[in-house]
SESE-404240 format. One record per residue (C-alpha): residue number from 1; x, y, z. Coordinates in steps of 0.05 Angstrom, whole numbers. Example, Ala and Ser with C-alpha at 12.3 -4.5 7.8 and 13.67 -1.06 7.14 Angstrom:
REM SESE-404240
PT     k       xx       yy       zz
PT     1      246      -90      156
PT     2      273      -21      143
This chain:
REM SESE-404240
PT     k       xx       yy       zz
PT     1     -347      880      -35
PT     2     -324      848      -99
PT     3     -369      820     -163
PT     4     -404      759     -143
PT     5     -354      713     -175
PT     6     -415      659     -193
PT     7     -466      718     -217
PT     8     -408      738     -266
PT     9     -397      671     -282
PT    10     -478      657     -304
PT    11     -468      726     -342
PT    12     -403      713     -388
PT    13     -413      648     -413
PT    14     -363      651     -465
PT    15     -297      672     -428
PT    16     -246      615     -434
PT    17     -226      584     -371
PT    18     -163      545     -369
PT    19     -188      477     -366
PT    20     -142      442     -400
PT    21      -79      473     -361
PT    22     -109      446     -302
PT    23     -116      363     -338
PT    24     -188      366     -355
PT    25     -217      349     -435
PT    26     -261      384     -469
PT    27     -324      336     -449
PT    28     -308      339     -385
PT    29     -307      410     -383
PT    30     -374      408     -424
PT    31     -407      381     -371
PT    32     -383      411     -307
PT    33     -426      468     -356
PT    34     -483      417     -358
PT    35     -487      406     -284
PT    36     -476      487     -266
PT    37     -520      510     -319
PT    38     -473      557     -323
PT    39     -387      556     -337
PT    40     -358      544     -278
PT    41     -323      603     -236
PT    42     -242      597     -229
PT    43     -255      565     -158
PT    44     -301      515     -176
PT    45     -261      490     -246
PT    46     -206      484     -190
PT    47     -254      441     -138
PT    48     -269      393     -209
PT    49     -205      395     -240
PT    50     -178      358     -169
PT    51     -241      319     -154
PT    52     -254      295     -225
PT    53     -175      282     -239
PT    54     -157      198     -245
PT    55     -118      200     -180
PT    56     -176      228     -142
PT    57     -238      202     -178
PT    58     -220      126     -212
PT    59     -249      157     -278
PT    60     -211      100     -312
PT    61     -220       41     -260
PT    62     -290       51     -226
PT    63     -324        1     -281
PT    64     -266      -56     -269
PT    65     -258      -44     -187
PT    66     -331      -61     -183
PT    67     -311     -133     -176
PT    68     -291     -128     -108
PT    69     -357     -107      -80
PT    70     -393     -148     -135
PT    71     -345     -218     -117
PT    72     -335     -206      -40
PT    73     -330     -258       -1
PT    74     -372     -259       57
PT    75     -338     -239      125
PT    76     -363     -228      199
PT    77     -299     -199      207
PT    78     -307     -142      161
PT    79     -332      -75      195
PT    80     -323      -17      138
PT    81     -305      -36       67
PT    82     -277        4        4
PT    83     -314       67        6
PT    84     -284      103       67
PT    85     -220      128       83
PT    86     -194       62      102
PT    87     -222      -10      117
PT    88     -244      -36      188
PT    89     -232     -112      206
PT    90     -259     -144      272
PT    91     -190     -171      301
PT    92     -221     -196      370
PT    93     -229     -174      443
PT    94     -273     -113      424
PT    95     -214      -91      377
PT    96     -208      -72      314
PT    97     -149      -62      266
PT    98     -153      -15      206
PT    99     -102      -13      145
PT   100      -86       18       77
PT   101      -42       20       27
PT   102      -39       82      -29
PT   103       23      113      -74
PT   104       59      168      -80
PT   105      101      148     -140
PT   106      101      201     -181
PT   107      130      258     -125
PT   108      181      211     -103
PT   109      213      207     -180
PT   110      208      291     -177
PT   111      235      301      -98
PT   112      249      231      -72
PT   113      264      259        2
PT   114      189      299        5
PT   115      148      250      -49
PT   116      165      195        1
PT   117      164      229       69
PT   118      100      250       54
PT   119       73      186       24
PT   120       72      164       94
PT   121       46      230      128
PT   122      -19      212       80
PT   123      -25      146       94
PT   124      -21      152      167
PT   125      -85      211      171
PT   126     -124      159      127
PT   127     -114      119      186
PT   128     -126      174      225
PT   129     -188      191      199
PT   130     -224      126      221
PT   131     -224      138      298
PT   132     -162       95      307
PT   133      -83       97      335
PT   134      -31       91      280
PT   135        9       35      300
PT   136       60       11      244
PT   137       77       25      175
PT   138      107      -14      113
PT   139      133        7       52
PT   140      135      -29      -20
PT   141      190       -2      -62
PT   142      199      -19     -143
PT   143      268       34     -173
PT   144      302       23     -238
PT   145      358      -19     -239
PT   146      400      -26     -182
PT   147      461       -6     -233
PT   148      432       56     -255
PT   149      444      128     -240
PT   150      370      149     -235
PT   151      362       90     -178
PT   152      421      128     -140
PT   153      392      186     -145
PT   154      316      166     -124
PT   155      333      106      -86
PT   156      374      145      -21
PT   157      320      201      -16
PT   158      263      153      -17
PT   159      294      109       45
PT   160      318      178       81
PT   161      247      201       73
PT   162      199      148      100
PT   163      257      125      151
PT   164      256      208      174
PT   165      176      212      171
PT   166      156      143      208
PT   167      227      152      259
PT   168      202      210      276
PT   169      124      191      288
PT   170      143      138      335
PT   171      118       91      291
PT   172      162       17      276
PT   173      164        3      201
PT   174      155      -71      203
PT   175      163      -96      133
PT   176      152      -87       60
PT   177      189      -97       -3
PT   178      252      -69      -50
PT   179      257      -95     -121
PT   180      294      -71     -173
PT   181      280      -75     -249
PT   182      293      -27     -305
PT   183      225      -28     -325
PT   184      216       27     -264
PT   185      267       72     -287
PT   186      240      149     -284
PT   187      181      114     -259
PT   188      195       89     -190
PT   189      143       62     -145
PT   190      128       83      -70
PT   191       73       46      -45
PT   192       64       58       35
PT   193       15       30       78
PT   194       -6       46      148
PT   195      -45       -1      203
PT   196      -86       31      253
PT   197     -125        1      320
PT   198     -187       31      357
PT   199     -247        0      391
PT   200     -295      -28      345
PT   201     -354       10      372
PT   202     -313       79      362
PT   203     -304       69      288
PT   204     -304      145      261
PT   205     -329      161      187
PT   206     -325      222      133
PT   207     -390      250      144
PT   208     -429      323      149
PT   209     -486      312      185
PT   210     -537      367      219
PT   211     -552      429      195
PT   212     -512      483      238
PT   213     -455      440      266
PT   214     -393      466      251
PT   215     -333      456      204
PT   216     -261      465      231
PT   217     -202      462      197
PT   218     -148      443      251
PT   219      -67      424      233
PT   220      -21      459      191
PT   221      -34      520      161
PT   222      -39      526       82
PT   223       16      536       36
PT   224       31      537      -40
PT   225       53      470      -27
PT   226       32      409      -68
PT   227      -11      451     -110
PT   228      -50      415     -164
PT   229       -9      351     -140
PT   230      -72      294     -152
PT   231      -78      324     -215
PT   232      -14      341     -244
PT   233       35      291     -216
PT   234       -9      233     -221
PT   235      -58      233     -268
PT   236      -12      244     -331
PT   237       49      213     -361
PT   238      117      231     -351
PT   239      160      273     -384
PT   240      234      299     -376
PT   241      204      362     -344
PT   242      203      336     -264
PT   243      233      407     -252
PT   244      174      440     -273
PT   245      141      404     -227
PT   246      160      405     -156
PT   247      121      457     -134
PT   248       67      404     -138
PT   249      104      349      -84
PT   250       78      367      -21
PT   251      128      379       39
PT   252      120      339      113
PT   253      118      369      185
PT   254      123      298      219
PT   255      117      335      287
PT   256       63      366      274
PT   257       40      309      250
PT   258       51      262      317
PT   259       11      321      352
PT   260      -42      319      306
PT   261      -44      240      317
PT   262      -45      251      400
PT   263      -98      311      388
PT   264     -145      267      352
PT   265     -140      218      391
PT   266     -160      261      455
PT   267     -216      291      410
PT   268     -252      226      397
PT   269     -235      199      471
PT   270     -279      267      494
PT   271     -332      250      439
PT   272     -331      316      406
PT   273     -321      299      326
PT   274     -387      283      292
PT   275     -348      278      226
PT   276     -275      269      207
PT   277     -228      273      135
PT   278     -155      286      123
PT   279     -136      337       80
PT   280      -84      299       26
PT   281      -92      300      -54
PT   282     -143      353      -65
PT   283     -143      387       -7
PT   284     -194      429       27
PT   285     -229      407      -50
PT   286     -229      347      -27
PT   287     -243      353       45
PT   288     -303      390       31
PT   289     -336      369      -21
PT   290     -332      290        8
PT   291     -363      308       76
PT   292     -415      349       46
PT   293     -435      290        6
PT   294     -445      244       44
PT   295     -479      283      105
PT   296     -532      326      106
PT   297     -507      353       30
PT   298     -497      428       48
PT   299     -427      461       75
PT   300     -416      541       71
PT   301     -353      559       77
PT   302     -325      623       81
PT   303     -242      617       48
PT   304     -218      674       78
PT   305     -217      638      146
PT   306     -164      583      124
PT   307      -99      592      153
PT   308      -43      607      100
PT   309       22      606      101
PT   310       30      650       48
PT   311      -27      705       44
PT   312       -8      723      -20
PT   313      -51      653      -46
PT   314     -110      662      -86
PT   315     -180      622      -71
PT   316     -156      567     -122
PT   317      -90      552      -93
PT   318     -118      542      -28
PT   319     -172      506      -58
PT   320     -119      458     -101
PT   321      -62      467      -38
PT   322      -42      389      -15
PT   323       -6      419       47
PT   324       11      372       96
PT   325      -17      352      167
PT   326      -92      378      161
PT   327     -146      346      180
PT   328     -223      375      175
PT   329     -281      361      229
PT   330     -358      365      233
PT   331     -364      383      300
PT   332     -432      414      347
PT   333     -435      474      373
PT   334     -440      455      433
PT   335     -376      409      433
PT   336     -332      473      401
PT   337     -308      498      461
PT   338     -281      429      488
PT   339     -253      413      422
PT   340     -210      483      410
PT   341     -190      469      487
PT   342     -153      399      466
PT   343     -128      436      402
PT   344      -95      490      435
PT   345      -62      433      501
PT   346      -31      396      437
PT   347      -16      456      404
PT   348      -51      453      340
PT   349      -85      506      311
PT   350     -156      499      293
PT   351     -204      547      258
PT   352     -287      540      250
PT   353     -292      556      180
PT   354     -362      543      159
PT   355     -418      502      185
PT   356     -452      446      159
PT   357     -530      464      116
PT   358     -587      425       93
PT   359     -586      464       24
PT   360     -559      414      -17
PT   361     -508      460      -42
PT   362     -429      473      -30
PT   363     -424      548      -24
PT   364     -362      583      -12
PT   365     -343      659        3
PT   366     -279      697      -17
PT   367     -280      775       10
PT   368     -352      770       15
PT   369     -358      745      -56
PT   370     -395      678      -75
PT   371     -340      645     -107
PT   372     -376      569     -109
PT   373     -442      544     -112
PT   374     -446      476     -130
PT   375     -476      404     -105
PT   376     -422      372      -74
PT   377     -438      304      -92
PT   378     -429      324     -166
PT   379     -354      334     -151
PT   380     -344      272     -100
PT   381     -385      223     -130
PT   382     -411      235     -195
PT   383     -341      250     -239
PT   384     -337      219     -310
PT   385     -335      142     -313
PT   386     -295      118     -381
PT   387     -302       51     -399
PT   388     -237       51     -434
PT   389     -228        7     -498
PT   390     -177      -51     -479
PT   391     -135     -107     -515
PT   392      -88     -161     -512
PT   393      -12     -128     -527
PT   394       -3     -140     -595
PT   395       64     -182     -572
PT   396       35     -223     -521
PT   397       36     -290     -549
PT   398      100     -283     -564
PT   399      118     -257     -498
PT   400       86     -319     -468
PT   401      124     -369     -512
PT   402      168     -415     -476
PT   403      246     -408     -487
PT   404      290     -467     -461
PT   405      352     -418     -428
PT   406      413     -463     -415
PT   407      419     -488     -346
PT   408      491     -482     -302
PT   409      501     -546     -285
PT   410      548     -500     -223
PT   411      487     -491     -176
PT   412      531     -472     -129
PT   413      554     -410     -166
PT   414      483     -404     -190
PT   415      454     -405     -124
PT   416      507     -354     -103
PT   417      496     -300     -162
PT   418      421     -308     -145
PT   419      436     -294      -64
PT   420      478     -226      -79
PT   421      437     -209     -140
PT   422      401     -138     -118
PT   423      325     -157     -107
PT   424      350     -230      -69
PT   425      404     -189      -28
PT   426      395     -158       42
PT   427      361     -102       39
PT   428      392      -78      122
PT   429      427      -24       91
PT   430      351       -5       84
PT   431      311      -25      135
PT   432      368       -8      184
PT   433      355       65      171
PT   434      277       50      191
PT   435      266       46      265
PT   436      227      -24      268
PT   437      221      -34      352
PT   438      196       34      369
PT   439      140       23      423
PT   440      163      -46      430
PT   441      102      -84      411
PT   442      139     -108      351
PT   443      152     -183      355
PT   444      173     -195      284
PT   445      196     -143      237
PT   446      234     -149      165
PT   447      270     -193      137
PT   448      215     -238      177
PT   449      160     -266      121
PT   450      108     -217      152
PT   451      110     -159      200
PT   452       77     -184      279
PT   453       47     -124      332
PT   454       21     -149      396
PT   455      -40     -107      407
PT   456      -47     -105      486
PT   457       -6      -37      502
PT   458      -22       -5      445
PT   459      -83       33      473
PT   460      -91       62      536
PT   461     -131       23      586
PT   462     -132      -35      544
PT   463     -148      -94      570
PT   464      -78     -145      567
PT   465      -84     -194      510
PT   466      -35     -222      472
PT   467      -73     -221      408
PT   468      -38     -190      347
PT   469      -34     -172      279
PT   470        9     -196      229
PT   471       16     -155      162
PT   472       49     -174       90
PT   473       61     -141       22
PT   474       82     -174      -39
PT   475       76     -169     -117
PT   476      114     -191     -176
PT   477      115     -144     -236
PT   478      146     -198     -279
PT   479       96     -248     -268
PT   480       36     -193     -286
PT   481       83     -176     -347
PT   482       73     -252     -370
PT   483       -3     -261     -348
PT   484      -35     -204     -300
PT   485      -96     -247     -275
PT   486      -47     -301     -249
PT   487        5     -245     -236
PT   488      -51     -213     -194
PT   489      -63     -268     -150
PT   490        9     -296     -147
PT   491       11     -230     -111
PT   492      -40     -244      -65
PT   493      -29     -317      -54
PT   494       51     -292      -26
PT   495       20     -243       25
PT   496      -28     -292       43
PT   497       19     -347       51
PT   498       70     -301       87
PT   499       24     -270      139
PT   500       -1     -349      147
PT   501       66     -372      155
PT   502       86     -338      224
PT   503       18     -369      253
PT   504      -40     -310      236
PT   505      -92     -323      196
PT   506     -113     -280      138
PT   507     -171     -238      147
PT   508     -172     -177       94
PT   509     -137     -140       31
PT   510     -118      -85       22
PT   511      -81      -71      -45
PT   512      -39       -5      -95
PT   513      -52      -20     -174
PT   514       10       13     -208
PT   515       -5       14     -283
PT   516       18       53     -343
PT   517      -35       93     -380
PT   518     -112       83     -379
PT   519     -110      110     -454
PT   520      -74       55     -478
PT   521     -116      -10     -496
PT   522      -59      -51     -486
PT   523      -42      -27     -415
PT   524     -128      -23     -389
PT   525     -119     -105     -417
PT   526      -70     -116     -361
PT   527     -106      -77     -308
PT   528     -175     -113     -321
PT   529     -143     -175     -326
PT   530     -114     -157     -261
PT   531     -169     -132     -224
PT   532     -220     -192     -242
PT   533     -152     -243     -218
PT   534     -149     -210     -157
PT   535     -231     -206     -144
PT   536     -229     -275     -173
PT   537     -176     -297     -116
PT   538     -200     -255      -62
PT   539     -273     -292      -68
PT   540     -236     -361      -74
PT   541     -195     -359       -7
PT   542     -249     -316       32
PT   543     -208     -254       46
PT   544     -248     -185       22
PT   545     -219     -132       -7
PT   546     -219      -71       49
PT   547     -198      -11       -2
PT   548     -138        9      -41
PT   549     -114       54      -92
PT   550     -102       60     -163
PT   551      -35       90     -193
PT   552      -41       98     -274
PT   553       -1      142     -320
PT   554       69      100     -294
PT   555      109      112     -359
PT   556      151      156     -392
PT   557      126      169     -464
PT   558       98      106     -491
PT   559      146       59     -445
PT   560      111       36     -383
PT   561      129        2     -325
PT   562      113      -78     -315
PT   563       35      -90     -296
PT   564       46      -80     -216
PT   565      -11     -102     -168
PT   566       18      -99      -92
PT   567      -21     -136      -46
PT   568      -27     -114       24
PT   569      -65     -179       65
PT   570      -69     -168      154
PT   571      -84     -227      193
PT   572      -90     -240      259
PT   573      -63     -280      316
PT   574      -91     -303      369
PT   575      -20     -312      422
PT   576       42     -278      396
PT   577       77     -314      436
PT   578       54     -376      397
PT   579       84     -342      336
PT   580      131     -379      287
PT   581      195     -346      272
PT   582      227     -342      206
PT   583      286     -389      180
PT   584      320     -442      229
PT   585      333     -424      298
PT   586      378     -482      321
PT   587      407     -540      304
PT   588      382     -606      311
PT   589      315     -590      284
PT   590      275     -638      220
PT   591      268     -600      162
PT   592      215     -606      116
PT   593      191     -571       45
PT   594       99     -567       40
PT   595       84     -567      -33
PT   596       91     -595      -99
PT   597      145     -570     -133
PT   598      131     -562     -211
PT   599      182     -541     -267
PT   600      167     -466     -269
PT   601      216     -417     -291
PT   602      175     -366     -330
PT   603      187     -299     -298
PT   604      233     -325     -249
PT   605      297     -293     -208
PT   606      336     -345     -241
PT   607      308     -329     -308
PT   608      314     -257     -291
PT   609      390     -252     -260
PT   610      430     -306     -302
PT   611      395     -289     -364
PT   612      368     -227     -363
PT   613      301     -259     -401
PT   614      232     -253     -393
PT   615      181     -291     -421
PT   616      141     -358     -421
PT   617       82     -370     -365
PT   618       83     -346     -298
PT   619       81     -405     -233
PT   620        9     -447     -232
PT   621      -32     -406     -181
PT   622      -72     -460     -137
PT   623     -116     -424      -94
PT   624     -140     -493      -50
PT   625      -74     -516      -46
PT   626      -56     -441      -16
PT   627     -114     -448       34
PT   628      -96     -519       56
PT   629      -21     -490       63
PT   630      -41     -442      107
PT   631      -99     -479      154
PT   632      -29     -525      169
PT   633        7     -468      190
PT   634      -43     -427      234
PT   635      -59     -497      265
PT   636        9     -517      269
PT   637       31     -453      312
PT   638      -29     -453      354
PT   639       -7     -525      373
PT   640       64     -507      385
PT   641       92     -553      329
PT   642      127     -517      296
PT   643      192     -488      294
PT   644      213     -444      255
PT   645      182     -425      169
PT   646      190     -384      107
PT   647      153     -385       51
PT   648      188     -413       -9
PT   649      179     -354      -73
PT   650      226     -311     -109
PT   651      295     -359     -116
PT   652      260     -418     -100
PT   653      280     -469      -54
PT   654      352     -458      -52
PT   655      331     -384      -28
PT   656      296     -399       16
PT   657      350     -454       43
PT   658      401     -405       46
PT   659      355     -344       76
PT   660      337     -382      132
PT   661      404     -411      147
PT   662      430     -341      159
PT   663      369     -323      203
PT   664      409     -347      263
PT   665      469     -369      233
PT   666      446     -440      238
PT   667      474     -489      178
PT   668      421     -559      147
PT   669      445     -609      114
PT   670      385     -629       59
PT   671      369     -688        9
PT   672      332     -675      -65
PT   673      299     -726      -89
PT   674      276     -691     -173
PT   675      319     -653     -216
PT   676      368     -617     -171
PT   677      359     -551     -214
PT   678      279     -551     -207
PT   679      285     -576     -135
PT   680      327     -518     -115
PT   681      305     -462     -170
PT   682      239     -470     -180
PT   683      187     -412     -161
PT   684      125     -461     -155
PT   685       71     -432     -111
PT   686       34     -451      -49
PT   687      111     -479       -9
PT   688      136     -467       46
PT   689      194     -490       85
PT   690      184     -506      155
PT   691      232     -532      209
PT   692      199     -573      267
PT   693      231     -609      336
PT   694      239     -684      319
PT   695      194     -705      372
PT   696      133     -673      339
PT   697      145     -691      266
PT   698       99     -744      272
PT   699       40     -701      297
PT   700       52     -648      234
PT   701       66     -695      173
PT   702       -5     -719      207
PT   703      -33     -651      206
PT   704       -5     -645      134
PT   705      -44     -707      117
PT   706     -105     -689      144
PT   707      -99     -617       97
PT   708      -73     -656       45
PT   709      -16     -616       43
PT   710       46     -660       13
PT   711      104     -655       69
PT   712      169     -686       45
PT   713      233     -688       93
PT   714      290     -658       70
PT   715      343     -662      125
PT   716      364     -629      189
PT   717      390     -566      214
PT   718      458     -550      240
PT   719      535     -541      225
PT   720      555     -481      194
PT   721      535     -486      128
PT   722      483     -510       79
PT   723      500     -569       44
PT   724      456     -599       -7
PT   725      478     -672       -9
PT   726      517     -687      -76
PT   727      500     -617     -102
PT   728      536     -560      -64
PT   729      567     -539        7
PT   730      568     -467       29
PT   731      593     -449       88
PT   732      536     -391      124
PT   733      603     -342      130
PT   734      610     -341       51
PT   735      524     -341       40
PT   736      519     -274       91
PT   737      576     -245       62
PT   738      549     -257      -12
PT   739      481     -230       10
PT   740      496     -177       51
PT   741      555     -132       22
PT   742      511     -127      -50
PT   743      467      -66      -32
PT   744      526      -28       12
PT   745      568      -33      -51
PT   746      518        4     -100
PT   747      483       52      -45
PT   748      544       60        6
């Protein structure tokens, strides 16, 4: 039997440990001391050096994130806020939908193809992990500019891998977003989130409960895979040394995956898990020390039981592994039999590693060897909060002064470079590679405002509804550049007025805070800002925050990326069928344009494409005028008024024109009535365009009224073009060709 690792720890006090290697500071190491009385052994600096790392513990964000619990808006339909591995929303019918959205930015700049792929493997078993059915994912996508050689190099492997992971789960990728800016050059963002439906009264939590019920690690088996990967990928700044670093991007098994998906789902149909986590940054660290925690707060566990890929892995590499397609139970005796049975029909392997303790402690075994004795809440719960010291960039007023950029008076030819510029073009030659109908309970799907799943024959022996869900993404890094509170709930207020746009009413948030480094003032300035705009917003239109993630340490060197908040908002529907469909569907329809439109250009595509400037103020956010928008439009589907819709945002009007022209290949023939530039180019907030059978125009401008949402008719759909009167003529042929050979020219 070897030394007992934790004896010889308590009796050489002063042998250096490698602390710093592993991302920790000197304080930090100080008091893992404090809290051990004693330095920590090699295995437990590893279980704290994960645990305690800003990816893994919010060290940085904690004191700022508060506001979402503190500001929450009251909501019957909420069932399990932040806090869990996922939130819970009551969606109806004794169902419940749950949804997520986290990053994996920093593995996708080292190995696009695995950082991404497995981005979505995590994602999903956070779903996983709540009791429910993955169902659909999205992705929100930020590369450097579309132009340059890094993008062709990330861009490609970042499609190929969540198109190869989700294609391969079965699972339809029904929306998200790709933007392009060379502020995200070497720092790219992959932001993937995954919805997930169950019964409401089967909601399943990360817990350790009862002394002597047992821990099984079932899934993969362990590898030197993803190593360190919370820690060292993304809680530091980048450098031009990504090579060094691939060991710690994790590679996906998406079939063992989809069994591990079908196996837990027979597990919690036979009632056998007591307790359930996924195993993804931090590992069986993680894993353990979070259901420990929060159960009865004991676990033994003995290491040498983990399955490994590679035998030749010591305690801490297992420890630190981020291997793929694991999952870790709390399961009774009693129920171990049963539960190994559905294991070994789906073909999963599953191993009883420890069993759960009333001791208070975390102790695990190595050859017979105490190799970790700690309190497990220490790790999970208790890591080091900084209240960072923050402060307005030194060039922000100037950034925010107004510059008066020359206008074309050619709107056609403006209109046109806007349509084929990269982040207004099609994106088909990506979502094409993503299978978006798998299962066939997709109803609307990208380039649609907002993702739609009918819910009804999702789960077995459902009952038939034809509820659904609708999902949207959306942020603006420009517009947080300018002014993150607004930028922060310009975010927001898109998703919200996308999801409300196809007829479902938002319900909850959930949202991925990319930032550049919590050690500079200037960048914790724009995430507080951000945070308290978003908890600010959140509260004001009565949607709570669900859960999230934080990404800092976006930059390379002392350049960081644009302030980027993505907001993820789900609604729900009560009739798909009743849905409204994006752009105009046929001709002869009245056309109309909801909301004022004000002069606002700071930040804008226009601002962005023809002059390559950014500064000035971001759009007015107007919360009410956003709530009123979208009461019109759930009320206005429900009734069967309306037509067809699509929220006016980046481009403006004349985006939005064009866009939905080319939805069916349907042309309008419109009327301004202001300045023909800010009519069309504009990026005012809280618009939408909607398109609604003659015969019932009466009924909505009424329904407007009542919301006091202005409605102003603009003209009527049909011919085969879009032809602003006494402005410009386009024929649809020359706008889908303009918008749709853009990305197939730079990408192939």
């Amino acid at each position: 039997m070897n030394t007992d690792s934790v004896k010889r720890a308590a009796e050489t006090p002063d042998e250096a440990m490698p602390f710093a290697e592993l991302g920790m500071k000197q304080d930090e190491y100080d008091r893992v001391k404090e809290i051990l009385g004693r330095r920590p052994t090699s295995s437990e600096l590893a279980i704290y050096s994960v645990m305690w790392s800003e990816h893994c513990s919010y060290k940085s964000s904690k004191v700022h994130l508060k506001q979402f619990a503190t500001k929450a808006p009251e909501s019957e339909a909420l069932l399990v806020g932040m806090g869990e591995n996922a939130g819970v929303v009551d969606i109806g019918d004794g169902w419940a939908a749950t949804f997520k959205i986290e990053s994996h930015n920093h593995p996708s700049y080292v190995e696009p193809h695995q950082g991404a792929a497995t981005g979505v493997g995590g994602i999903v078993r956070d779903i996983m992990s709540m009791g429910a059915r993955p169902i659909a994912v999205m992705d929100a996508l930020r590369f450097g500019g579309a132009d340059q050689a890094d993008t062709r190099r990330v861009l490609p492997g970042v499609v190929e891998g969540i198109s190869s992971y989700g294609n391969c789960l079965g699972l339809p990728n029904i929306g998200g977003e790709v933007v392009f800016d060379p502020c995200y050059i070497g720092n790219p963002l992959v932001n993937a989130l995954c919805v997930g439906l169950l019964r409401k009264d089967q909601i399943k939590l990360a817990t350790a409960p009862g002394p002597g019920n047992k821990v099984v690690l079932f899934g993969a088996s362990t590898g030197p895979d993803g190593i360190g990967g919370a820690s060292v990928l993304a809680s530091a700044t980048f450098e031009d040394e990504s090579e060094a670093k691939r060991p710690a991007v994790q590679v996906g098994d998406p079939f063992m995956e989809k069994l591990l998906i079908e196996c837990c789902l027979e597990l919690y149909a036979a009632d056998v898990v007591v307790g359930i986590q996924d195993l993804g940054a931090a590992g069986v660290s993680c894993a353990t020390t979070e259901l420990a925690a929060k159960g009865t707060g004991g676990m033994h566990v003995d290491l040498n039981l983990v399955p490994l890929r590679d035998s030749s892995l010591r305690p801490e590499e297992i420890l630190m592994s981020e291997s793929q397609e694991r999952m870790m139970a709390v399961v009774s005796p009693s129920d171990i039999p049963a539960f190994m049975a559905i294991c070994e029909k789906w073909d999963v392997p599953a191993v009883v590693i420890g069993e759960v303790t009333d001791t208070g402690r975390l102790v695990m075994t190595w050859d017979g060897s105490v190799i970790v004795d700690i309190p497990p809440g220490t790790a999970a719960d208790e890591g080091p909060v900084y209240e960072r010291p923050f402060h307005e960039p030194a060039g922000q007023a100037a950034l925010n002064q107004a510059v008066d950029l020359p206008r074309s008076e050619d709107l056609r030819a403006t209109l046109l470079q806007l349509l084929g510029s990269p982040n207004l073009a099609s994106k088909e030659w990506v979502t094409s590679q993503y299978d978006r109908y798998v299962r066939s309970n997709t109803v609307l799907a990208q380039p649609a405002d907002a993702g739609m799943l009918r819910i009804s024959e999702v789960m077995d022996g459902a009952t038939p509804t034809n509820r659904g869900i609708a999902l949207a993404t959306d942020g603006n890094g420009r517009y947080a550049k300018l002014d993150p509170y607004a930028g922060a709930q310009l975010a927001l207020a898109e998703a919200y007025r996308n999801v409300a746009v196809t007829g479902a009413k938002p319900l909850a948030v959930t949202n991925c805070l990319n930032f550049g480094s919590p050690e500079d003032p200037e960048v914790m300035w724009q995430f507080a800002e951000a945070v308290r705009g978003l908890a600010d917003a959140c509260k004001t239109l009565g949607v709570p925050v669900t859960g999230g993630n934080v990404s800092f340490y976006n930059q390379t060197g002392t350049a960081a990326i644009h302030p980027t908040p993505v907001v993820g908002v789900l609604g729900v529907i009560d009739d798909v069928a009743k849905r409204v469909r994006s752009g105009f569907l046929e001709p002869g329809l009245r056309i109309a344009l909801l909301g004022e439109t004000r002069e606002e250009f700071g930040g804008s595509e226009w601002a962005h494409v023809v002059h390559s400037h950014l500064g000035g103020l971001p759009p007015e956010v107007d919360l009410v005028a956003e709530q009123g928008l979208a009461s019109v439009m759930v009320e206005a589907a429900a009734r069967g008024l309306v037509a067809g819709s699509h929220d006016l945002s980046d481009g403006g009007l004349a985006i939005a024109l064009a866009e939905a022209c080319l939805a069916r290949g349907v042309g309008a023939t419109v009327s301004l009535v202001g300045d023909p530039f800010v009519d069309l180019f504009s990026e005012s907030s809280a618009r939408a365009l909607v398109a609604v059978r003659p015969e019932a125009f009466e009924e909505f401008a009424a329904l407007c009224a009542s919301h006091e949402v202005p409605c102003y008719g603009l003209g009527e759909t049909g011919g085969d073009a879009l032809v602003v009167e006494g402005v410009l003529a386009i024929s649809v042929a020359e706008l889908r060709d303009t918008h749709t050979k853009t990305l197939p020219a730079l990408f192939g």
